[in-house]
mmCIF file of the C-alpha atoms, coordinates in Angstrom:
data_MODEL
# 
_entry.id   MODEL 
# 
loop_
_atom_site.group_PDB 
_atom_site.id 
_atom_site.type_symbol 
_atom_site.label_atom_id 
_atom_site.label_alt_id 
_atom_site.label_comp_id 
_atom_site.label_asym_id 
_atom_site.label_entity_id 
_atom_site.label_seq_id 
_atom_site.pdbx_PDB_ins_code 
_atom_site.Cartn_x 
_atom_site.Cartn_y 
_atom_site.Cartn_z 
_atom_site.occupancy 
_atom_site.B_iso_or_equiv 
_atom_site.pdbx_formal_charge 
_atom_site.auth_seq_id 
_atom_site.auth_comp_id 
_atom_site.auth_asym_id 
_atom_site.auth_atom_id 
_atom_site.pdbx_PDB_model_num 
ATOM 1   C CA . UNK A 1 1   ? 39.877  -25.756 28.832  1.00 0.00 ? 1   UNK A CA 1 
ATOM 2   C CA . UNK A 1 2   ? 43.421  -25.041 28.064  1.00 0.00 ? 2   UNK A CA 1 
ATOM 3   C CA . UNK A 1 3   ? 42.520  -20.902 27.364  1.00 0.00 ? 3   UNK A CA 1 
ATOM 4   C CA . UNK A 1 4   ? 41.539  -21.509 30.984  1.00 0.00 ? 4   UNK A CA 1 
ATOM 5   C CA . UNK A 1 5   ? 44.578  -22.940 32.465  1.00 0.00 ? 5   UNK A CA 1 
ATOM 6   C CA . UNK A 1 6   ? 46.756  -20.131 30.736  1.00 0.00 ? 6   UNK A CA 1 
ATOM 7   C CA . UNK A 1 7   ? 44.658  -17.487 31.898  1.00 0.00 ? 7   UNK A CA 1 
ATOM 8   C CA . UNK A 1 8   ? 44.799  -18.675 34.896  1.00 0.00 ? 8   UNK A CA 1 
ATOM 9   C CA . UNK A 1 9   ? 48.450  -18.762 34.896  1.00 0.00 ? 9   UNK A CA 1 
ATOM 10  C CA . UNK A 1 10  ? 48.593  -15.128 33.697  1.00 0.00 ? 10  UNK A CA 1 
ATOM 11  C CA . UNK A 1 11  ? 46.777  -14.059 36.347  1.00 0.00 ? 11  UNK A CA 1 
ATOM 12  C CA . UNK A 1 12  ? 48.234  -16.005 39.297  1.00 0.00 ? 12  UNK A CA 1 
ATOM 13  C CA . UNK A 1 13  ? 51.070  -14.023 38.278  1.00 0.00 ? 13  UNK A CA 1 
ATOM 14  C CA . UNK A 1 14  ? 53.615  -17.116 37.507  1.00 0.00 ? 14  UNK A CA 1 
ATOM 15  C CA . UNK A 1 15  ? 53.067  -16.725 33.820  1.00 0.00 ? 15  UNK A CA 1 
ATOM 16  C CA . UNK A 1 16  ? 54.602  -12.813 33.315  1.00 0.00 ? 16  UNK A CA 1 
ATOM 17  C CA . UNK A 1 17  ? 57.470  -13.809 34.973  1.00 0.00 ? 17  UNK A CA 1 
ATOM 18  C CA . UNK A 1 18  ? 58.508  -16.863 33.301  1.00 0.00 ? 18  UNK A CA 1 
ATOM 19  C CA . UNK A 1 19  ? 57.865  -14.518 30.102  1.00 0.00 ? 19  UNK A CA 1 
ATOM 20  C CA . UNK A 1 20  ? 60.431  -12.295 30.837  1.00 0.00 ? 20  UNK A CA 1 
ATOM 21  C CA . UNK A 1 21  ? 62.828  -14.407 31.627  1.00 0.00 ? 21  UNK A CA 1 
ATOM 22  C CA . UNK A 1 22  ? 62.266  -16.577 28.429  1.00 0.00 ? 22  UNK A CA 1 
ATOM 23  C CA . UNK A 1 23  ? 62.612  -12.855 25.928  1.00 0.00 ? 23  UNK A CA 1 
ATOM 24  C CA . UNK A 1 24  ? 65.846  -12.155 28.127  1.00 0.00 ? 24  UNK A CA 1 
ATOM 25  C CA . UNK A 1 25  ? 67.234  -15.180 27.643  1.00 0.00 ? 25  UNK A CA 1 
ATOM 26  C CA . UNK A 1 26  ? 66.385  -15.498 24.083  1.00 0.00 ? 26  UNK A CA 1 
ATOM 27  C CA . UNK A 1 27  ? 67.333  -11.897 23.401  1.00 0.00 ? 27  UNK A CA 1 
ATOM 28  C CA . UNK A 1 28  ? 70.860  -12.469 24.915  1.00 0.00 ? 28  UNK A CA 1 
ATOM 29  C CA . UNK A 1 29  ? 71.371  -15.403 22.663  1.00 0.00 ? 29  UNK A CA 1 
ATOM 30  C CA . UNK A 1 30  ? 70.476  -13.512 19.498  1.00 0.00 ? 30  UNK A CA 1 
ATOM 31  C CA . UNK A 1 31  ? 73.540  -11.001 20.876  1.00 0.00 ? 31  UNK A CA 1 
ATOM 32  C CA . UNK A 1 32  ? 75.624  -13.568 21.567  1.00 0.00 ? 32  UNK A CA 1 
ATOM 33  C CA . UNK A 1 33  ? 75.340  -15.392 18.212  1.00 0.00 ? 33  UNK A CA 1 
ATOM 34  C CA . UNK A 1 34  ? 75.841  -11.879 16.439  1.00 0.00 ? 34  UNK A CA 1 
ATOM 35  C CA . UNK A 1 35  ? 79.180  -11.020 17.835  1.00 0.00 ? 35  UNK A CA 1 
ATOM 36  C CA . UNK A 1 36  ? 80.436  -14.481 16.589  1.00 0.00 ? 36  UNK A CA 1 
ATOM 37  C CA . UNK A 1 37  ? 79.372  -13.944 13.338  1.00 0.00 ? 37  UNK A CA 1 
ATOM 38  C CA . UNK A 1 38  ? 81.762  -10.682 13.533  1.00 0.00 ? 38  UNK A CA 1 
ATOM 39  C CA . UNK A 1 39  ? 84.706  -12.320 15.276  1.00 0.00 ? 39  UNK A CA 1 
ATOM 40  C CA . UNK A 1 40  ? 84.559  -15.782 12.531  1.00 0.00 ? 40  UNK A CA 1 
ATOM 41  C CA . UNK A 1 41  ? 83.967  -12.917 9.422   1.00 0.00 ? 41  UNK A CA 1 
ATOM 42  C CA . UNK A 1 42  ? 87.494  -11.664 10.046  1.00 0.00 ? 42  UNK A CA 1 
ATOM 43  C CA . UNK A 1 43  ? 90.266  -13.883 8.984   1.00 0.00 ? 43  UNK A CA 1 
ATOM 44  C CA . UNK A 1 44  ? 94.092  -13.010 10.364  1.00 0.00 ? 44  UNK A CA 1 
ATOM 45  C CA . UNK A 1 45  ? 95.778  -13.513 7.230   1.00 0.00 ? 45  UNK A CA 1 
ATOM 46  C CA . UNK A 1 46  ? 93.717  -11.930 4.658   1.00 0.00 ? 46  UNK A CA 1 
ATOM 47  C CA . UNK A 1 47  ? 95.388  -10.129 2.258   1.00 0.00 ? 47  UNK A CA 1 
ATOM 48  C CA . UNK A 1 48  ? 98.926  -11.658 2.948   1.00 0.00 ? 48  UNK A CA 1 
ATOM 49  C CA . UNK A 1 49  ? 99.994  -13.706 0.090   1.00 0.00 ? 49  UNK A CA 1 
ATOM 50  C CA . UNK A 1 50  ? 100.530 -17.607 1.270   1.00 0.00 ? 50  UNK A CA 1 
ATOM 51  C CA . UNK A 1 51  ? 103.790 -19.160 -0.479  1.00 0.00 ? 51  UNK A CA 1 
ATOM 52  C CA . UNK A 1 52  ? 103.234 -21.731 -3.156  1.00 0.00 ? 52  UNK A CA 1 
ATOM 53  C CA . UNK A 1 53  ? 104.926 -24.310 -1.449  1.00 0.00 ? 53  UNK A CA 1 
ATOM 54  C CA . UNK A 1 54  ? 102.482 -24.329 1.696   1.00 0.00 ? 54  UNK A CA 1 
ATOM 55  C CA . UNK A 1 55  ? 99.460  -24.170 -1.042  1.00 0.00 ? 55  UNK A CA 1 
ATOM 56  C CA . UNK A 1 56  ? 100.628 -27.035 -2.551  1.00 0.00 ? 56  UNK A CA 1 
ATOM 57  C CA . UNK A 1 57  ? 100.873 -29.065 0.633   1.00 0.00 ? 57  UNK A CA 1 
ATOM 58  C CA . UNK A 1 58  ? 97.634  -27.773 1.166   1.00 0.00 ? 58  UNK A CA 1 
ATOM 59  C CA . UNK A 1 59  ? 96.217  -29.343 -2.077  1.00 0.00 ? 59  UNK A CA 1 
ATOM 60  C CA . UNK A 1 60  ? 98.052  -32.463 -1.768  1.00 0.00 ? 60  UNK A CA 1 
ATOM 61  C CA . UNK A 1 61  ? 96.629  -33.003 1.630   1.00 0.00 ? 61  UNK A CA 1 
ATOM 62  C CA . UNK A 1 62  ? 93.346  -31.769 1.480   1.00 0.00 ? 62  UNK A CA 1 
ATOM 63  C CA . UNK A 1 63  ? 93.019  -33.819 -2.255  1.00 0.00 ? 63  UNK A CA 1 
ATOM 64  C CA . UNK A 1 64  ? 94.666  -36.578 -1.199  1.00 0.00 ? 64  UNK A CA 1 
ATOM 65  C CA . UNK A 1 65  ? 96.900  -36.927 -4.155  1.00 0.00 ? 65  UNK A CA 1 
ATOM 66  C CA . UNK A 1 66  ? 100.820 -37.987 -3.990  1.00 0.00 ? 66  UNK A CA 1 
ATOM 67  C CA . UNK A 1 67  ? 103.404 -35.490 -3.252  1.00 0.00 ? 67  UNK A CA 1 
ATOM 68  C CA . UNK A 1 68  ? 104.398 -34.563 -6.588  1.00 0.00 ? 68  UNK A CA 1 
ATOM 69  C CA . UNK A 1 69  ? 101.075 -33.969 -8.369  1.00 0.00 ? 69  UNK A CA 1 
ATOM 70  C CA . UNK A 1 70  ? 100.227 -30.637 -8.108  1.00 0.00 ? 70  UNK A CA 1 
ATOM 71  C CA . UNK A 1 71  ? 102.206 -28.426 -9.791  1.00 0.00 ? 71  UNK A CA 1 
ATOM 72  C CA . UNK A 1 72  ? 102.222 -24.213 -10.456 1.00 0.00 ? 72  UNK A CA 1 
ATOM 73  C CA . UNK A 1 73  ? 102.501 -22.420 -13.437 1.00 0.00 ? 73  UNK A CA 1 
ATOM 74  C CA . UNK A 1 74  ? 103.888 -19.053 -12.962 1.00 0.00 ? 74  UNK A CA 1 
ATOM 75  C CA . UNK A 1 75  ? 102.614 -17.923 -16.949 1.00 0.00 ? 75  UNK A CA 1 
ATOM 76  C CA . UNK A 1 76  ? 98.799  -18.673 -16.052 1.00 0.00 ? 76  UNK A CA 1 
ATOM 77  C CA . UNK A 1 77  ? 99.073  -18.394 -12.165 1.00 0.00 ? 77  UNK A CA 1 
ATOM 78  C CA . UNK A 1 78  ? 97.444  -21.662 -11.504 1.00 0.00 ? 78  UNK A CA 1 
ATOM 79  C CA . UNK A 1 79  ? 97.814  -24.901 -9.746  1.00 0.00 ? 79  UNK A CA 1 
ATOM 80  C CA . UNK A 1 80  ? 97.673  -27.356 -11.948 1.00 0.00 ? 80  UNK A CA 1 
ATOM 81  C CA . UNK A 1 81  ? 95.957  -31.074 -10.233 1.00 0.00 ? 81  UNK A CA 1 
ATOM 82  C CA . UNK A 1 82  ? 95.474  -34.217 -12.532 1.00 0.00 ? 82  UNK A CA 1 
ATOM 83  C CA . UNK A 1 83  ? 94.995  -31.822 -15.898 1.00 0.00 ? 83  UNK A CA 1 
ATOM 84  C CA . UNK A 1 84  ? 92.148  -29.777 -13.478 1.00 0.00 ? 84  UNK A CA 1 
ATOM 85  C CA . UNK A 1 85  ? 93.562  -26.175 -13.559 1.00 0.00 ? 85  UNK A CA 1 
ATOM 86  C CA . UNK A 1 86  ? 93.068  -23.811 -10.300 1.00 0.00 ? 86  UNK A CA 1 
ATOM 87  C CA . UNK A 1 87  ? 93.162  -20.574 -10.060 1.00 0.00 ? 87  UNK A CA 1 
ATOM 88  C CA . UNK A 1 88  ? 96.337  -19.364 -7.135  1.00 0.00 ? 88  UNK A CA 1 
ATOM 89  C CA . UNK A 1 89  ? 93.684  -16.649 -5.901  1.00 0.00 ? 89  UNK A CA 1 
ATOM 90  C CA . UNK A 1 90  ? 90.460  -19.625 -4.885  1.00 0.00 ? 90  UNK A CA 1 
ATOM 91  C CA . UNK A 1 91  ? 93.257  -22.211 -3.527  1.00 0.00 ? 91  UNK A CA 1 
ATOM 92  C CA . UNK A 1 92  ? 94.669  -19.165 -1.328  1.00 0.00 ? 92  UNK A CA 1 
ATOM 93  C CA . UNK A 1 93  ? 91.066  -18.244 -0.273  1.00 0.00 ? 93  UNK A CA 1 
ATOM 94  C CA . UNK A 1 94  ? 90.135  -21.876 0.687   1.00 0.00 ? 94  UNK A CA 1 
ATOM 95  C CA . UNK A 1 95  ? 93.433  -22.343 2.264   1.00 0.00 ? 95  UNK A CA 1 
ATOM 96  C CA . UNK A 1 96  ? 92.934  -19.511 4.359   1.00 0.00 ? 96  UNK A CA 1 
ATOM 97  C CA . UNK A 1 97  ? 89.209  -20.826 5.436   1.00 0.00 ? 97  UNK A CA 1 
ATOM 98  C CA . UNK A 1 98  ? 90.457  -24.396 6.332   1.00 0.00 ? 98  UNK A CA 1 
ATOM 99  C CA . UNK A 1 99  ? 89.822  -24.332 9.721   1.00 0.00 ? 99  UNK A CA 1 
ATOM 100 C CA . UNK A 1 100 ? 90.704  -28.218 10.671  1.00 0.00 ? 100 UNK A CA 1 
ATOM 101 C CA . UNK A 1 101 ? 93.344  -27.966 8.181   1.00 0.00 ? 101 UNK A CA 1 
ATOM 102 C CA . UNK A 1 102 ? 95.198  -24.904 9.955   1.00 0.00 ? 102 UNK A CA 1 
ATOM 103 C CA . UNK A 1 103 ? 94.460  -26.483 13.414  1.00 0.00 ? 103 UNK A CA 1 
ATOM 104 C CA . UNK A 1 104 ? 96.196  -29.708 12.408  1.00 0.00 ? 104 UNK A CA 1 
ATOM 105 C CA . UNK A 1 105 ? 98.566  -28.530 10.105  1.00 0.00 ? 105 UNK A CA 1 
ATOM 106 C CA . UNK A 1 106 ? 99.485  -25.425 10.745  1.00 0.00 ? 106 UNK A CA 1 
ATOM 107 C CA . UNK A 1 107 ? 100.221 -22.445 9.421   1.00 0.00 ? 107 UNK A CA 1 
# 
């Protein structure tokens, strides 16, 4: 019964046109998600070097620790966070990627 109903929608003529709306729209959407992907991919301030001082607000806040408790060691460059050490290269990459941080803090 409901091969019948589609076939008959096919060939009433209804059905081919609601199909090719429905792969244009979907098709559009596939391009639209794709150049997003390419415009979020690039980050602005890659390869600039942040200053310590701003990643260390950045840990503080984001850690929720007092102001005071991170600390940087120039020897091993790391930030050092209640005896955890961090590397100054992963704290630079997530501070660059904190999107709600950077919208409510700042650069």
């Amino acid at each position: 019964m409901e091969r019948n109903i589609i076939f008959k929608l096919f060939c009433s003529g209804i059905a081919f046109p609601v199909l090719l709306i429905t792969l244009t729209v979907s098709s559009c959407k596939k391009n639209e998600q794709a150049e997003v992907k390419q415009v979020s991919g690039a980050l602005p301030s890659q390869g600039s070097i942040v200053p310590n001082d701003k990643l260390i607000k950045f840990l503080e806040i984001s850690l929720q620790v007092e102001k005071g408790e991170v600390s940087f060691d120039t020897v091993s460059n790391e930030f050092e966070v209640g005896g955890i050490r961090l590397s100054r290269l992963d704290v630079q990459k997530h501070y660059e990627e904190a999107n709600i941080y950077q919208a409510t803090y700042g650069k």
